[in-house]
C-alpha positions as CSV (number, residue, x, y, z in Angstrom):
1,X,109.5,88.1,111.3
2,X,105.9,88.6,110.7
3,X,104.5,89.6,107.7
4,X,105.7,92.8,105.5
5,X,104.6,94.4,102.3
6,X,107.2,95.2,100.1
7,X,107.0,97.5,96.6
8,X,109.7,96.9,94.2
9,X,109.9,99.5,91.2
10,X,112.3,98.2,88.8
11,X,113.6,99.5,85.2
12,X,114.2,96.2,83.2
13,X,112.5,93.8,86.1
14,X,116.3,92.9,87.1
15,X,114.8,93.0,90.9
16,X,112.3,90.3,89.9
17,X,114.6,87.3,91.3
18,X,114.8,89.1,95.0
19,X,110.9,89.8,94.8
20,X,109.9,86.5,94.0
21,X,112.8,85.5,97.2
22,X,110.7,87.8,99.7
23,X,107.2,86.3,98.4
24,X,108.4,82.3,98.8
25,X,109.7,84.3,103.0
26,X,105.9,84.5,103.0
27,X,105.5,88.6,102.5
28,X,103.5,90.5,100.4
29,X,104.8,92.0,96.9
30,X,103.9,94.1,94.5
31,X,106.5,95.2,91.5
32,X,106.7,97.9,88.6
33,X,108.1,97.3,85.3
34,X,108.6,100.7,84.0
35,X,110.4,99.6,80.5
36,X,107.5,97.9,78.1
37,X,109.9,95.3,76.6
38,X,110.0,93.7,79.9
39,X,106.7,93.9,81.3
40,X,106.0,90.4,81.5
41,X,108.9,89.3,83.2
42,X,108.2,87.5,86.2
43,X,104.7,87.0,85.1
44,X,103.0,84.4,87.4
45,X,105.7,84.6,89.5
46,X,105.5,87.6,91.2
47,X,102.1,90.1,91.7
48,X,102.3,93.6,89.5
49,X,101.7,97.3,89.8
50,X,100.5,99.1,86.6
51,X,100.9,101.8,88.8
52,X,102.9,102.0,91.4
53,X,102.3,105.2,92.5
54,X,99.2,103.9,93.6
55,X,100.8,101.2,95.7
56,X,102.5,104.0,98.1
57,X,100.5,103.9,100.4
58,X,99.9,100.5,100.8
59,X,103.6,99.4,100.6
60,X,106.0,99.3,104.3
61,X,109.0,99.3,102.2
62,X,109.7,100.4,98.7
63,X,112.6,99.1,97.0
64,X,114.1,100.9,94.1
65,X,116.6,98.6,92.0
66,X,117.8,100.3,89.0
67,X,120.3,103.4,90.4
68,X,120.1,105.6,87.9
69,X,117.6,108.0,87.3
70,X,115.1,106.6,90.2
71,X,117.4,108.8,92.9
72,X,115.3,111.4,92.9
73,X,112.0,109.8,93.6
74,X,113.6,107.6,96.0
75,X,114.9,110.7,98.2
76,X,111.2,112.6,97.9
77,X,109.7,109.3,99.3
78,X,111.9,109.2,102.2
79,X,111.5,113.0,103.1
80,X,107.4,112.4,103.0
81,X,108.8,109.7,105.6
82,X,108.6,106.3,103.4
83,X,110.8,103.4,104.5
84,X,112.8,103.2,101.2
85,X,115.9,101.4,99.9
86,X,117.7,102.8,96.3
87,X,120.2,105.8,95.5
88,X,120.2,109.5,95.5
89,X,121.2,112.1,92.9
90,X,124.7,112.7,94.5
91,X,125.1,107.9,94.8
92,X,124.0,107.8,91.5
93,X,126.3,110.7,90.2
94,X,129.2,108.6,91.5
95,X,128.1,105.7,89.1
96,X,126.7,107.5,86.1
97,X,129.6,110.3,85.7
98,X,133.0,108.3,86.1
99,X,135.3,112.2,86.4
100,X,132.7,112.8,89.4
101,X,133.4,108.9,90.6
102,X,137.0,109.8,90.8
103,X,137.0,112.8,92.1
104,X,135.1,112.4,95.1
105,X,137.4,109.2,95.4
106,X,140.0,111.8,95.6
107,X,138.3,113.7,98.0
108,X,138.0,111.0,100.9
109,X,141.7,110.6,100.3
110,X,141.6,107.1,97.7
111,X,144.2,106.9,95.6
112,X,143.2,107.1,91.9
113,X,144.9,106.4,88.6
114,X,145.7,109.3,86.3
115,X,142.8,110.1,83.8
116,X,141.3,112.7,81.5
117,X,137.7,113.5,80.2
118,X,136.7,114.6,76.8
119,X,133.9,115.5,75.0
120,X,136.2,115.5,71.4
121,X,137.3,112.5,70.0
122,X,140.2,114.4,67.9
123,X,141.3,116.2,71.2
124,X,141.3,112.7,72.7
125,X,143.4,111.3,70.2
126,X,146.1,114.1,70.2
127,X,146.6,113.6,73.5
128,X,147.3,109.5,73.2
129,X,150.0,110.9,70.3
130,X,151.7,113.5,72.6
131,X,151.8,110.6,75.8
132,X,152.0,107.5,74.2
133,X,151.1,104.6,76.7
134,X,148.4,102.3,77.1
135,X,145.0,103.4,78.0
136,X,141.6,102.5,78.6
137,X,138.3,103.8,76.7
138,X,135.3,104.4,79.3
139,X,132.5,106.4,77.8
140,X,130.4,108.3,80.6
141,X,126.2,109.2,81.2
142,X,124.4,106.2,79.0
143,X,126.9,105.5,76.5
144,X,128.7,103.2,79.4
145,X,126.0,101.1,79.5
146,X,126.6,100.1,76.2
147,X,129.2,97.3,77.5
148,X,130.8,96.8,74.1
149,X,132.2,100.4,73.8
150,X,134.8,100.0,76.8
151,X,137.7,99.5,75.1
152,X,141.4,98.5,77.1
153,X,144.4,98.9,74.8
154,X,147.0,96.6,75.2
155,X,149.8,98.4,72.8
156,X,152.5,100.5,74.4
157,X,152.4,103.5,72.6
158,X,148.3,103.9,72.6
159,X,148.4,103.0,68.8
160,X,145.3,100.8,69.1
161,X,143.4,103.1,71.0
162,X,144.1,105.9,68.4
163,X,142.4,103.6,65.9
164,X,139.6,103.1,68.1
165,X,138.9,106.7,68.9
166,X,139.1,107.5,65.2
167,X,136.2,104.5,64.8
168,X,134.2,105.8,67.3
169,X,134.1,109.7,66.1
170,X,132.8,108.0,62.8
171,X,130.1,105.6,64.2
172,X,129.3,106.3,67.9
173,X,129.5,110.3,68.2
174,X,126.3,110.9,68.4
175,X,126.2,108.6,71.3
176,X,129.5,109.1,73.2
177,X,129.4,113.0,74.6
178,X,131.3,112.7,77.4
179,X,134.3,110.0,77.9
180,X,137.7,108.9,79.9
181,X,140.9,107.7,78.7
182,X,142.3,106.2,82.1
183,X,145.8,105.3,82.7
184,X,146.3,101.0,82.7
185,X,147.8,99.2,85.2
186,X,148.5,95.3,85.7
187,X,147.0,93.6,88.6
188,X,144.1,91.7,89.7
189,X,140.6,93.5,89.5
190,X,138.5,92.8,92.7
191,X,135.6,94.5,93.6
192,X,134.7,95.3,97.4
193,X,131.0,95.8,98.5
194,X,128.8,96.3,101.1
195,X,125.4,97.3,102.4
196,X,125.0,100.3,103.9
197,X,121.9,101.4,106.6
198,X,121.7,105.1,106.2
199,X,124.0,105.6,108.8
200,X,127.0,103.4,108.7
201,X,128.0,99.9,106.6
202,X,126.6,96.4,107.5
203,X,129.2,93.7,107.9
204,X,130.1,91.3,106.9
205,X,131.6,93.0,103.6
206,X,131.6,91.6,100.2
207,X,134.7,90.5,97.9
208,X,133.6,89.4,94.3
209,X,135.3,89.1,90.9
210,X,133.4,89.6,88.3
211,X,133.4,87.7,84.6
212,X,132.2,90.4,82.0
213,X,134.0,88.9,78.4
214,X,131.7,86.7,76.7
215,X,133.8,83.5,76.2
216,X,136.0,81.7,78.0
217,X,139.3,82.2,79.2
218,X,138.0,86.3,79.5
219,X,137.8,87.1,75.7
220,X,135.2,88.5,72.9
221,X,133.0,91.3,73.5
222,X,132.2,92.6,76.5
223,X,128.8,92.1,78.3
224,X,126.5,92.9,81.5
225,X,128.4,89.7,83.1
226,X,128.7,86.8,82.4
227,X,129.4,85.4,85.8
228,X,130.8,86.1,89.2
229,X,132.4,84.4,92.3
230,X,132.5,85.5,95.4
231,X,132.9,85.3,99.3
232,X,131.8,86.9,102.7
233,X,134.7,88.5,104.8
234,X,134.8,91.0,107.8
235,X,136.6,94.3,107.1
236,X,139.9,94.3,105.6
237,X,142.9,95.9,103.5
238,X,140.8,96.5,100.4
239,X,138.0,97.4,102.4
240,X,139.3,100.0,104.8
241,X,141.8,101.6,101.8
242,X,138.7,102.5,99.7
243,X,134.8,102.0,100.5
244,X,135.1,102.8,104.5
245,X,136.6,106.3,103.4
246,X,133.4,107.0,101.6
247,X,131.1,106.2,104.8
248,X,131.2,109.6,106.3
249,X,129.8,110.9,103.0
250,X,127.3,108.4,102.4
251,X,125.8,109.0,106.1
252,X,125.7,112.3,105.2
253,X,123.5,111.5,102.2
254,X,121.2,108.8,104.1
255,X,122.3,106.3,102.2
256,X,120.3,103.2,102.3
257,X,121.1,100.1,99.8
258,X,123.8,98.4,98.1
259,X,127.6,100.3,97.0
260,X,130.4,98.6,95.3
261,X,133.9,99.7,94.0
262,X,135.6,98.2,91.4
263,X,139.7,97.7,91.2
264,X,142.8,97.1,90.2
265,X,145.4,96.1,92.6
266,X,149.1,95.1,92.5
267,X,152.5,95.1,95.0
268,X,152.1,99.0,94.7
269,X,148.3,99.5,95.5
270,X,145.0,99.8,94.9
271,X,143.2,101.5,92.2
272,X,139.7,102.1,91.9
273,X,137.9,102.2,89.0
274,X,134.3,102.5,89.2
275,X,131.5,102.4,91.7
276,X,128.3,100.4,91.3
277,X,125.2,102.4,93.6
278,X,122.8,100.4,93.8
279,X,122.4,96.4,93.5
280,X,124.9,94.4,90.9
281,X,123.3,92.2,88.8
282,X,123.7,88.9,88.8
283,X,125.3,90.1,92.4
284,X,122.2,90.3,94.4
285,X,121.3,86.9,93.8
286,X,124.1,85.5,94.3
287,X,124.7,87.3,97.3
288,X,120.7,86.1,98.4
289,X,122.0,82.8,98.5
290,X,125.0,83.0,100.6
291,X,122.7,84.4,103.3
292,X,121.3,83.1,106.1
293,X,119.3,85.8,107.1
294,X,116.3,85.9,105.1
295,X,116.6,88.8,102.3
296,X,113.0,90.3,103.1
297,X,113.7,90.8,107.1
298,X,117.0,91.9,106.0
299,X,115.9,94.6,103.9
300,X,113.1,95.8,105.8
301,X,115.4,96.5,108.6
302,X,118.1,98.0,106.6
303,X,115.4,100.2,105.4
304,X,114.1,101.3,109.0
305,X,117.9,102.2,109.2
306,X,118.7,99.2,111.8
307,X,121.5,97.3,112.7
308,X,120.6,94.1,110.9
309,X,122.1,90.8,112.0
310,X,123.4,89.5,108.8
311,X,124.2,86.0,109.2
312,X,126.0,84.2,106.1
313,X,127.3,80.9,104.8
314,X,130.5,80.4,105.1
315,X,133.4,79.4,101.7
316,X,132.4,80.5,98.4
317,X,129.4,81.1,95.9
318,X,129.7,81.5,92.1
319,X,126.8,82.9,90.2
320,X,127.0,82.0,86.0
321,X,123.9,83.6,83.9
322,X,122.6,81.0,80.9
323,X,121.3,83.1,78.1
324,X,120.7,82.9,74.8
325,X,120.6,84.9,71.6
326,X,120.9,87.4,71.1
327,X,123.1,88.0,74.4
328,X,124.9,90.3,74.9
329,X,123.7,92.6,71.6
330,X,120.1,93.5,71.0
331,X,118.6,92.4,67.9
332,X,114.7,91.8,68.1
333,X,114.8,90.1,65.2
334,X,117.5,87.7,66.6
335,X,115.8,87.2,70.0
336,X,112.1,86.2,68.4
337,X,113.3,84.3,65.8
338,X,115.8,82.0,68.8
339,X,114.7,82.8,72.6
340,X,111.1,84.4,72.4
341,X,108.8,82.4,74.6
342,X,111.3,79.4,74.4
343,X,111.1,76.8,77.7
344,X,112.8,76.4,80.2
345,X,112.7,72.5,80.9
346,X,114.4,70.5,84.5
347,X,115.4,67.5,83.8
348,X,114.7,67.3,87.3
349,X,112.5,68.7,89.6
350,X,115.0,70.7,91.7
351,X,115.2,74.6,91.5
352,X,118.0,74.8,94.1
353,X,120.0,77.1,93.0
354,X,117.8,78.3,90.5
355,X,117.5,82.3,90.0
356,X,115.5,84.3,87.3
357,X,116.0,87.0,85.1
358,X,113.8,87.3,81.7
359,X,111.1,84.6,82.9
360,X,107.7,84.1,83.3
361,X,105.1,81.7,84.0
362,X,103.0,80.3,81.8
363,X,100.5,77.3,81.9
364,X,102.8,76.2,84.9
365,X,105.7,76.3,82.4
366,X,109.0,78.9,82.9
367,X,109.8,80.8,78.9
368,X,112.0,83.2,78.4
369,X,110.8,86.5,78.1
370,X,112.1,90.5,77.8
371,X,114.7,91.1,75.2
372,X,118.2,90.5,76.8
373,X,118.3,87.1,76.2
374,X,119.3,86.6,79.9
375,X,117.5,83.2,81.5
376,X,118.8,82.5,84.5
377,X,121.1,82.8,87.4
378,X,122.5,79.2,88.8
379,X,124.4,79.6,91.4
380,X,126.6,77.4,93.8
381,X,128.2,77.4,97.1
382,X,130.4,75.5,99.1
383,X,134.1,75.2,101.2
384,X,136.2,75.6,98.9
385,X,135.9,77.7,95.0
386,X,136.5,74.4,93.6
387,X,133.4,72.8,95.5
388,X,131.6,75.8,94.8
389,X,132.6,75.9,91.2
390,X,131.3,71.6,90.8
391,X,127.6,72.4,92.7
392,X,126.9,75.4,90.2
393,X,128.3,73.7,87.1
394,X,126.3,70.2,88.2
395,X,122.8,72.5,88.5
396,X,123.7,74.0,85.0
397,X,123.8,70.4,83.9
398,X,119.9,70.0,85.0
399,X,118.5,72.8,82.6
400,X,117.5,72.3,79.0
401,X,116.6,75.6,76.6
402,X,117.1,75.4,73.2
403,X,120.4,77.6,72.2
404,X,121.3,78.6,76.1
405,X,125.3,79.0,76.3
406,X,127.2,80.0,79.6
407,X,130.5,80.2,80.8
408,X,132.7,77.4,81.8
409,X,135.1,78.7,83.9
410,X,133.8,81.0,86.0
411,X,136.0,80.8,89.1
412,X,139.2,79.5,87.6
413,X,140.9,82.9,88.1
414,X,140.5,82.4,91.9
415,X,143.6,80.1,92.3
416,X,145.9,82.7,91.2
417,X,144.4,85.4,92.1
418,X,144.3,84.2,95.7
419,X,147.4,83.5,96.0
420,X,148.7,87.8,94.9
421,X,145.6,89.1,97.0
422,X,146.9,87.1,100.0
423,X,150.9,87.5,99.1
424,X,149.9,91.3,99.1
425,X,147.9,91.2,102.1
426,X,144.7,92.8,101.1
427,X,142.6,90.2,102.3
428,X,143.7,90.3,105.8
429,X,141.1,90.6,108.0
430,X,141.3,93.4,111.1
């Protein structure tokens, strides 16, 4: 494909990794940083707007990568007739307000688990006394962005998550207006995803499992992610039970970009739990290097609401983010006193594999950057998970940056896993 110029406004810079992907395809970028902690990221990597209002214009396709909050301007640029990918008020709504999420789940005929909303934590916490069972925190709006407040109870009669609601009116009320207790269920939690053109969904379809606990072996706090595997797969059980039933309504909203739903399933079914409307992070990149297709012709044609041929690798990929402190909290103090400006060193001179997140460029050397402590994204592919799970672990082994800690076992939950997705049927293709 000849030459395209593409505008990328991002939040927190998380887009940087695919920008700096579409300029090494030989296109032209440009990219907005709207949040001033992470300005700099990507610096000397990819070219930057201070304003990108002014790069309009000048841009063939703009690509929005933060969901919420950027749905408006993203739907006024593609009534004055811009080529754009990103959300809309009604996509991000399904992400941002989990009782809208469920209920339009509920709508296209998705079964959903049983959940309530409150805005009172001591309403909340009569109602775990007078039906005791096990339930699961989810604060809604910007409080669930704030990983660490997602609680899951694991005690029968809800005792635990009394306790917790009780913490929470003391220290987080101010911050939690609006929150879920959902019903939980055992199973395995799979998420299903695809692209979608405006019109219809782009195959194939995406199965991933994402790693969000800190540690291994899926404890301590929760975070962003940690890591996540995944694999290519045509339409199937999970897929046609949940995210085809939304199509119809995402046509109707011209849709262009990235969706994702979240689940539990077991012998009896499949419950969803949360959408993701817009590109997951560290999805994106990990999906990037699964395809075949190169990312910028791909998304200029989903964006001119084509048909695009997406070719992928075949097996598995697995994505694992190195960061440092003070991941996953944020403490400036922490992060300039550890990570701020620290290098990134190769031992060799290899970047397969090799994503970014909080970099930049300087004197020819890659530092940390931003506030997140996030580094990188490593990822590796191959046949099998297991293959997979050696290439990404090897590259790992070929970066040096003072304090960086990662996950070790991202992908060991495949093997069983697998085996009750398969057994159950929901990754049968049709």
């Amino acid at each position: 494909m000849e030459k395209k110029k593409f505008l990328f406004y991002s939040n927190y810079g998380l887009i940087s990794d695919i920008a700096w992907q579409v300029i090494k395809e030989g296109h032209e970028v440009k990219m907005y940083i709207e949040d001033k902690e992470f300005k700099d990221s990507a610096d000397g990597l990819v070219p930057k707007a201070d304003d990108w209002q002014s790069w309009i214009d000048w841009a063939e396709v703009i690509v929005f990568d933060d969901s919420i909050g950027q749905g408006l301007k993203a739907a006024k640029l593609k009534r004055q007739g811009k080529k754009v990918i990103g959300g809309t008020p009604y996509t991000e709504r399904l992400e941002e307000d989990r009782s809208f999420g469920q209920e339009e789940l509920k709508k296209a005929g998705i079964n959903i688990l049983s959940y309530q909303t409150f805005t009172n934590f001591d309403e909340a916490v009569n109602y775990v006394k007078q039906n005791p069972d096990r339930y699961v925190i989810k604060p809604s709006g910007e409080a669930q962005n704030i990983k660490r407040l997602l609680f899951v109870g694991m005690e029968e009669d809800g005792s635990d998550v009394v306790r917790v609601l009780e913490a929470y009116k003391r220290v987080w009320s101010n911050k939690i207006k609006v929150f879920q207790l959902q019903k939980q269920v055992n199973g395995v939690e799979v998420a299903v995803g695809a692209f979608f053109n405006g019109h219809k969904f782009i195959y194939p379809i995406n199965i991933n499992f994402e790693h969000k606990k800190l540690f291994p072996g899926n404890i301590g706090p929760a975070t962003g992610e940690m890591g996540t595997s995944m694999f290519w797969s045509g339409p199937n059980k999970l897929f046609n039970q949940t995210l085809l039933k939304m199509e119809a309504k995402l046509a109707e909203e011209g849709y262009v970009g990235y969706i994702d739903i979240n689940c539990i399933v077991n012998n009896n079914g499949i419950y969803p739990l949360e959408f993701t409307s817009r590109f997951g992070y560290p999805t994106i990149s990990i999906q990037q290097e699964a395809m075949i297709t190169p990312i910028g012709e791909f998304l200029y044609e989903l964006a001119l609401n084509k048909d695009p041929n997406l070719k992928v690798k075949k097996g598995f990929q697995i994505g694992i983010r190195v960061v440092v402190p003070p991941y996953p909290f944020r403490d400036k103090k922490t992060f300039d006193s550890y990570s701020k400006d620290a290098t990134i060193v190769f031992k060799k001179s290899n970047l397969d594999g090799i994503h970014i997140e909080d970099v930049k460029l300087v004197n020819d050397q890659w530092t940390v950057t931003g506030s997140a402590g996030v580094a990188l994204i490593v990822v590796g592919a191959g046949l099998t998970m297991k293959q997979a799970q050696q290439q990404v672990y090897n590259r790992i082994q070929n970066i040096l940056i003072p304090n960086m800690y990662y996950r070790d076992d991202i992908g060991e939950r495949w093997y069983e896993d697998s085996d009750k997705l398969h057994s159950w049927g929901y990754l049968r293709e049709n």
